[in-house]
TIMI-2910 file (N, C-alpha, C, CB; in pm, 1 decimal, decimal comma, always signed):
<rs>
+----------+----------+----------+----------+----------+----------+----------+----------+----------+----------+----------+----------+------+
!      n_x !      n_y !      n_z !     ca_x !     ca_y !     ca_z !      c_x !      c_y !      c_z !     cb_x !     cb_y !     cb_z ! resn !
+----------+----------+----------+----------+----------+----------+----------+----------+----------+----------+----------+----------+------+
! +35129,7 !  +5820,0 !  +1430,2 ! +35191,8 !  +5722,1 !  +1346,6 ! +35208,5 !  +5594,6 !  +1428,5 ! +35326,9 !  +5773,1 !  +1291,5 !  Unk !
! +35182,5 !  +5453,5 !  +1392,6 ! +35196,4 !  +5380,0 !  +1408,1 ! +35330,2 !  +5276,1 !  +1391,1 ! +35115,1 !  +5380,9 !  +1377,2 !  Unk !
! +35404,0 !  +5237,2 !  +1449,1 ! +35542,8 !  +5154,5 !  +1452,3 ! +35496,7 !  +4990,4 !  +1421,3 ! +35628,5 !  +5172,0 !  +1625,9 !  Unk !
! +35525,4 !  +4945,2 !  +1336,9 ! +35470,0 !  +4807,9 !  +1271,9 ! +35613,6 !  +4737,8 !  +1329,8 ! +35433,8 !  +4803,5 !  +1066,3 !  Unk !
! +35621,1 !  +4615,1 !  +1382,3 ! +35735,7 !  +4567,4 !  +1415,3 ! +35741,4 !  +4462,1 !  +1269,8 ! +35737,1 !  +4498,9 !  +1581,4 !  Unk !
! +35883,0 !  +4413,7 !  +1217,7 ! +35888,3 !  +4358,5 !  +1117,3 ! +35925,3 !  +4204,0 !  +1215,4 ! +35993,2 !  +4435,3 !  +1000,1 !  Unk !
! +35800,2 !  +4126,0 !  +1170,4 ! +35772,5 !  +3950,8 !  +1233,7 ! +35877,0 !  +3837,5 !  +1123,1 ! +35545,6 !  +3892,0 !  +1204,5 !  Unk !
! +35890,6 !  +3760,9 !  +1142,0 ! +35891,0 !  +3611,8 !  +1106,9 ! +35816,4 !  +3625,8 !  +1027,4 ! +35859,5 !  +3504,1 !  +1194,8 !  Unk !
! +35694,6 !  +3609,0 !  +1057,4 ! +35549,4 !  +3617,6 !   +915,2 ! +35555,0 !  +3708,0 !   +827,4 ! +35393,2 !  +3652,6 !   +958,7 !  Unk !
! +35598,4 !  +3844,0 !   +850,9 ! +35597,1 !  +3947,3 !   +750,0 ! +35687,7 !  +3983,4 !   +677,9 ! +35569,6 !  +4040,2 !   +786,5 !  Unk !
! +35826,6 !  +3874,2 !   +711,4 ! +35934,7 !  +3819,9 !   +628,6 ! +35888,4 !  +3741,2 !   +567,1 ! +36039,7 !  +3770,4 !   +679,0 !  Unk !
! +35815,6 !  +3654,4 !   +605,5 ! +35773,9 !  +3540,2 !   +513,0 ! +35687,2 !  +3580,8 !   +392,8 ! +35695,2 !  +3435,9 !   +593,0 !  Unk !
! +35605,1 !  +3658,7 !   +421,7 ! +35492,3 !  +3700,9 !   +296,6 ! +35568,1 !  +3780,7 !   +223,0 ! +35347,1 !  +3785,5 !   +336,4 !  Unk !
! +35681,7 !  +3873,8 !   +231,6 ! +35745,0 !  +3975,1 !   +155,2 ! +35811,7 !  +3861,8 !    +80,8 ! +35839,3 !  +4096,0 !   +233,3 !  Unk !
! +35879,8 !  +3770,0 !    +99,3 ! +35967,4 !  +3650,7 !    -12,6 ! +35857,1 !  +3587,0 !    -32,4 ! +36104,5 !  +3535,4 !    +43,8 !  Unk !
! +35713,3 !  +3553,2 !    -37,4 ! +35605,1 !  +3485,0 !   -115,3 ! +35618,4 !  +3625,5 !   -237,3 ! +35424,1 !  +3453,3 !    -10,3 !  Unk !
! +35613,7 !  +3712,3 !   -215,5 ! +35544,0 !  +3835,5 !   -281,9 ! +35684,2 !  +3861,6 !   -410,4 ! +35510,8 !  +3998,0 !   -138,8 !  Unk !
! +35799,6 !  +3855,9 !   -325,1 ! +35915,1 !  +3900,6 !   -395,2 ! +35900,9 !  +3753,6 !   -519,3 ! +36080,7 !  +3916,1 !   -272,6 !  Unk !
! +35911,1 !  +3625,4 !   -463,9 ! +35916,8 !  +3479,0 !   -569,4 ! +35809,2 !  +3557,3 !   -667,2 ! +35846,6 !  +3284,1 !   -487,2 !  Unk !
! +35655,5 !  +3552,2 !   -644,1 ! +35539,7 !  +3577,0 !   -686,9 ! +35619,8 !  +3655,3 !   -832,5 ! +35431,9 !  +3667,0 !   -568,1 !  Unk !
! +35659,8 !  +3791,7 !   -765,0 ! +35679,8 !  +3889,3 !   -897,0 ! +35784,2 !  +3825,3 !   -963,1 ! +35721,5 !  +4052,0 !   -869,4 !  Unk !
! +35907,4 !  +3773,9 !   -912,2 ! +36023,9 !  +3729,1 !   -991,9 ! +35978,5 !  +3596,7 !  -1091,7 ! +36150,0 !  +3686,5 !   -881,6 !  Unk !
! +35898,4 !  +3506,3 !  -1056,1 ! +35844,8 !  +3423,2 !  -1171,7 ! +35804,2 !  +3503,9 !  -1290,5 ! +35724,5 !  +3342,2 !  -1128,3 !  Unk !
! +35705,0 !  +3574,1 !  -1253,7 ! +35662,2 !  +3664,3 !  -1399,2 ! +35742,6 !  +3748,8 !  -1494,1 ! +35572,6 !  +3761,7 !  -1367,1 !  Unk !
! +35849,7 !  +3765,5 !  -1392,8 ! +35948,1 !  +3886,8 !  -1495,4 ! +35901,7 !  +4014,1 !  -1405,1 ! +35889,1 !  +3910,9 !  -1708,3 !  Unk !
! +35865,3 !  +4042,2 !  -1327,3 ! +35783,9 !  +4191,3 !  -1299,8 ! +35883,1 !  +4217,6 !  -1205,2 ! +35606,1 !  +4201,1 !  -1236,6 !  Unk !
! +36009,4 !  +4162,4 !  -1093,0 ! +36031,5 !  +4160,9 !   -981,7 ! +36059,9 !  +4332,7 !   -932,4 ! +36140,5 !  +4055,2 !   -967,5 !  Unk !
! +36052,8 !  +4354,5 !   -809,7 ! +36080,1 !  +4472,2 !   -774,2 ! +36190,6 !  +4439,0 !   -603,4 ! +35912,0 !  +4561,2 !   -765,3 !  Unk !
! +36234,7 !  +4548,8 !   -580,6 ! +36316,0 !  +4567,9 !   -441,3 ! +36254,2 !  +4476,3 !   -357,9 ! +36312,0 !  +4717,8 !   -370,7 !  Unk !
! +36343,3 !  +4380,5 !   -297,0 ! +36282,2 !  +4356,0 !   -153,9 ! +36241,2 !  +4415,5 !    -58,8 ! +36333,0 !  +4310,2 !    -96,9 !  Unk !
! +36302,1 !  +4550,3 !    -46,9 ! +36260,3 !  +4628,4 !    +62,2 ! +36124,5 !  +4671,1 !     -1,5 ! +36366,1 !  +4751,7 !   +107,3 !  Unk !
! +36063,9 !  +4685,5 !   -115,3 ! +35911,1 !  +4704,9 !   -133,1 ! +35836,8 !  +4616,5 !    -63,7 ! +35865,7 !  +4694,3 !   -267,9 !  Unk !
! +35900,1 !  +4482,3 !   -130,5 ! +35794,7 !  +4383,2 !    -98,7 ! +35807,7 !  +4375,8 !    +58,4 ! +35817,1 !  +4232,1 !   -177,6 !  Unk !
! +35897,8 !  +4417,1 !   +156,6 ! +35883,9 !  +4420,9 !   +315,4 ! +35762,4 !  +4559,1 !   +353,5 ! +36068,8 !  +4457,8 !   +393,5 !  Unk !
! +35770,6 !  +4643,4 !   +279,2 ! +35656,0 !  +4723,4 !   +296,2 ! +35518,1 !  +4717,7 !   +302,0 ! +35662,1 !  +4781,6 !   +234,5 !  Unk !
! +35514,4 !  +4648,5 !   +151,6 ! +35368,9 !  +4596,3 !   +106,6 ! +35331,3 !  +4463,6 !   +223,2 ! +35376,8 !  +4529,5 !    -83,0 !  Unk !
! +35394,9 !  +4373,6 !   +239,2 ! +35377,4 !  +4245,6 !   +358,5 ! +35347,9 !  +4334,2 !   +473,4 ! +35530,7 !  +4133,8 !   +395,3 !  Unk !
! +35429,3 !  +4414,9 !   +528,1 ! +35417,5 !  +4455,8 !   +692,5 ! +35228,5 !  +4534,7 !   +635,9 ! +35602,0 !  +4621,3 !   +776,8 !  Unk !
! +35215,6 !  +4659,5 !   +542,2 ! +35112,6 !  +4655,3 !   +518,5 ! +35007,5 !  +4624,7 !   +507,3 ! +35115,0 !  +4661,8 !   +495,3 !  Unk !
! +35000,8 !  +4478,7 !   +460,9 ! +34912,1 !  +4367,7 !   +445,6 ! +34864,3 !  +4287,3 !   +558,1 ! +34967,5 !  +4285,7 !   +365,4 !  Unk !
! +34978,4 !  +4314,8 !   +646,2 ! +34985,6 !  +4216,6 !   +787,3 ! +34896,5 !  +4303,6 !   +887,1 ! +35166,5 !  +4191,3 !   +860,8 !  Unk !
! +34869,2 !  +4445,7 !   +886,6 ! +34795,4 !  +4530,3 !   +965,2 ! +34604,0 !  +4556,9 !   +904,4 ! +34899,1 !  +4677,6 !   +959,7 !  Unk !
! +34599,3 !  +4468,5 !   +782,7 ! +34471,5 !  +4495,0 !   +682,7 ! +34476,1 !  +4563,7 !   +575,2 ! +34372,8 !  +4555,7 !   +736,0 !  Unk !
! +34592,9 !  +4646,8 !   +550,4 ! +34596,6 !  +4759,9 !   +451,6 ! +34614,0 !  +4698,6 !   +306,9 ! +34719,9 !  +4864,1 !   +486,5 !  Unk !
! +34580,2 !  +4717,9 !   +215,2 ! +34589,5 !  +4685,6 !    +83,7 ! +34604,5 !  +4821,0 !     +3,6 ! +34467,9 !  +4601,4 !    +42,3 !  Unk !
! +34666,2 !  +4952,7 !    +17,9 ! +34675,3 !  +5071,1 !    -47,2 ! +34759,2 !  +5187,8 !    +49,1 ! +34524,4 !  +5112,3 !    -84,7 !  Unk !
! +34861,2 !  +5205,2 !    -48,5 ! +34979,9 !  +5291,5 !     -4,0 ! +34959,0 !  +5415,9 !    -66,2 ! +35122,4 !  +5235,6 !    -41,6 !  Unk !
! +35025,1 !  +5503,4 !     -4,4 ! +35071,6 !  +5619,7 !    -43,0 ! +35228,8 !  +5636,0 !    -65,6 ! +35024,7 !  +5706,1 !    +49,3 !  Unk !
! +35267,8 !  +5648,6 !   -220,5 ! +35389,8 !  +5656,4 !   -200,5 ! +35421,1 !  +5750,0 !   -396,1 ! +35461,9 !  +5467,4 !   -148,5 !  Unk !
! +35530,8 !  +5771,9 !   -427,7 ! +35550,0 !  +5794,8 !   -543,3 ! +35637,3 !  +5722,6 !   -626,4 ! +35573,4 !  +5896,4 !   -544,4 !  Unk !
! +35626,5 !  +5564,8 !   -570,5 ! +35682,9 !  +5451,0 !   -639,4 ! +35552,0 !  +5349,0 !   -692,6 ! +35791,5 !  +5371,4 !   -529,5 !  Unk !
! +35470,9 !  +5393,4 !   -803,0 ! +35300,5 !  +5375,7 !   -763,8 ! +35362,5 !  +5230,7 !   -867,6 ! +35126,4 !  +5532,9 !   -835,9 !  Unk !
! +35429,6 !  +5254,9 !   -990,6 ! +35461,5 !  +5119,9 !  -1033,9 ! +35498,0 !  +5004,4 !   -960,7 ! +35546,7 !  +5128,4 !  -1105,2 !  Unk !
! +35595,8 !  +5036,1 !   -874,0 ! +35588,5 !  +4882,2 !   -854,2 ! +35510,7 !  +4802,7 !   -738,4 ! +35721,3 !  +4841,7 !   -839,2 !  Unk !
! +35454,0 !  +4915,6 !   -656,5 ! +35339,9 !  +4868,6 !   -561,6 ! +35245,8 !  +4757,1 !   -600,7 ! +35253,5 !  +4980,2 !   -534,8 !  Unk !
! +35222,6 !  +4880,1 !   -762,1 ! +35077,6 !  +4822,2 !   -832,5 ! +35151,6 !  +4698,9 !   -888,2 ! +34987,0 !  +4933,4 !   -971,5 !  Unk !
! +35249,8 !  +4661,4 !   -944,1 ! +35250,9 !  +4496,3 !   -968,9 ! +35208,3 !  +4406,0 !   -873,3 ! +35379,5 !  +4445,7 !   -993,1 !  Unk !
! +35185,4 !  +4429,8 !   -741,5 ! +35159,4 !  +4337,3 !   -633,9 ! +35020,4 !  +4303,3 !   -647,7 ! +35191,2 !  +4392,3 !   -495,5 !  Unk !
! +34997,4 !  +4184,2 !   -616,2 ! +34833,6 !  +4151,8 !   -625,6 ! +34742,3 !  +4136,3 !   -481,8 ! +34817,8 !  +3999,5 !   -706,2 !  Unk !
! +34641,4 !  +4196,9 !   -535,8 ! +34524,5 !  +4323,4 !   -442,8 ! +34571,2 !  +4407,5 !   -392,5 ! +34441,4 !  +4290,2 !   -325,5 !  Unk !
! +34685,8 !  +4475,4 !   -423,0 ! +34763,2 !  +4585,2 !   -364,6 ! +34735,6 !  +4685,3 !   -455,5 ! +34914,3 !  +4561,9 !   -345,0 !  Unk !
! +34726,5 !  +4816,6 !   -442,1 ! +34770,5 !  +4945,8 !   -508,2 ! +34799,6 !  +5061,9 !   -415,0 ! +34664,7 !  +4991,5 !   -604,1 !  Unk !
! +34897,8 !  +5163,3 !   -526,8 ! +34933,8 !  +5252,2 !   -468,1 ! +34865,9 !  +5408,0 !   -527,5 ! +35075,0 !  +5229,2 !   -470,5 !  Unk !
! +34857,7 !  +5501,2 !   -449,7 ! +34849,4 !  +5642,6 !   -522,5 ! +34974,5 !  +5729,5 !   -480,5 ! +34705,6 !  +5727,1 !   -479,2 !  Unk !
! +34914,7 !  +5852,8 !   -578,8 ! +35072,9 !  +5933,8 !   -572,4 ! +34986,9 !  +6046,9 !   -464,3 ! +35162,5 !  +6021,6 !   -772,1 !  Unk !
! +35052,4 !  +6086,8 !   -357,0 ! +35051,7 !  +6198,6 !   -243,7 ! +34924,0 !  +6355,3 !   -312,1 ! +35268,4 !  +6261,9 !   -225,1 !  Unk !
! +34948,3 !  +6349,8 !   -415,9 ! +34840,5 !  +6481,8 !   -525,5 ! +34710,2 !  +6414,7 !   -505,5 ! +34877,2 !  +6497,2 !   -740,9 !  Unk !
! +34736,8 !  +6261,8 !   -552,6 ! +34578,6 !  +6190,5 !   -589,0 ! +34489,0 !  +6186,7 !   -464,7 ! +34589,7 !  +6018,3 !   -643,2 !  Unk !
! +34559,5 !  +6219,2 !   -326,7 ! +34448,8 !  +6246,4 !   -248,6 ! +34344,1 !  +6329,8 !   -237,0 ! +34478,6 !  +6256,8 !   -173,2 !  Unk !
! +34214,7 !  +6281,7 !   -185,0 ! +34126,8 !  +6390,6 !   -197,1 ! +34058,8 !  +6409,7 !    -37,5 ! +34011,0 !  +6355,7 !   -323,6 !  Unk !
! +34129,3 !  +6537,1 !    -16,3 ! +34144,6 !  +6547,7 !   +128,9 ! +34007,2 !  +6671,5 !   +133,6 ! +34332,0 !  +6603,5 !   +189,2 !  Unk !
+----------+----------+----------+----------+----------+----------+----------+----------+----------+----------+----------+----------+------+
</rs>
């Protein structure tokens, strides 16, 4: 497992991401949007989690649920 340190920058993109959804009406937890940013900040664009809604409101982001793997 890898330890992602949370930056300046990856605060910054999680409140682009958090504004982003709250204009539309869609908003979700900040602590998502610190997930999805630190995520984004390493290349990743796809989580594993069983909060797949509000991942997937994020844009070029998606999530699957832990079953949907195909191991």
């Amino acid at each position: 497992m890898q330890v992602i340190d949370l930056t300046e920058p990856v605060a910054f993109e999680a409140g682009k991401i958090y504004a982003a959804l709250s204009r539309t009406g869609k908003r979700i937890e900040f602590n998502d949007c610190l997930i999805a940013a630190t995520a984004k900040s390493v290349g990743m664009n796809r989580i594993v989690t069983r909060n797949r809604d509000h991942f997937n409101r994020i844009a070029d982001f998606s999530a699957v649920l832990p079953e949907d793997l195909e191991f």
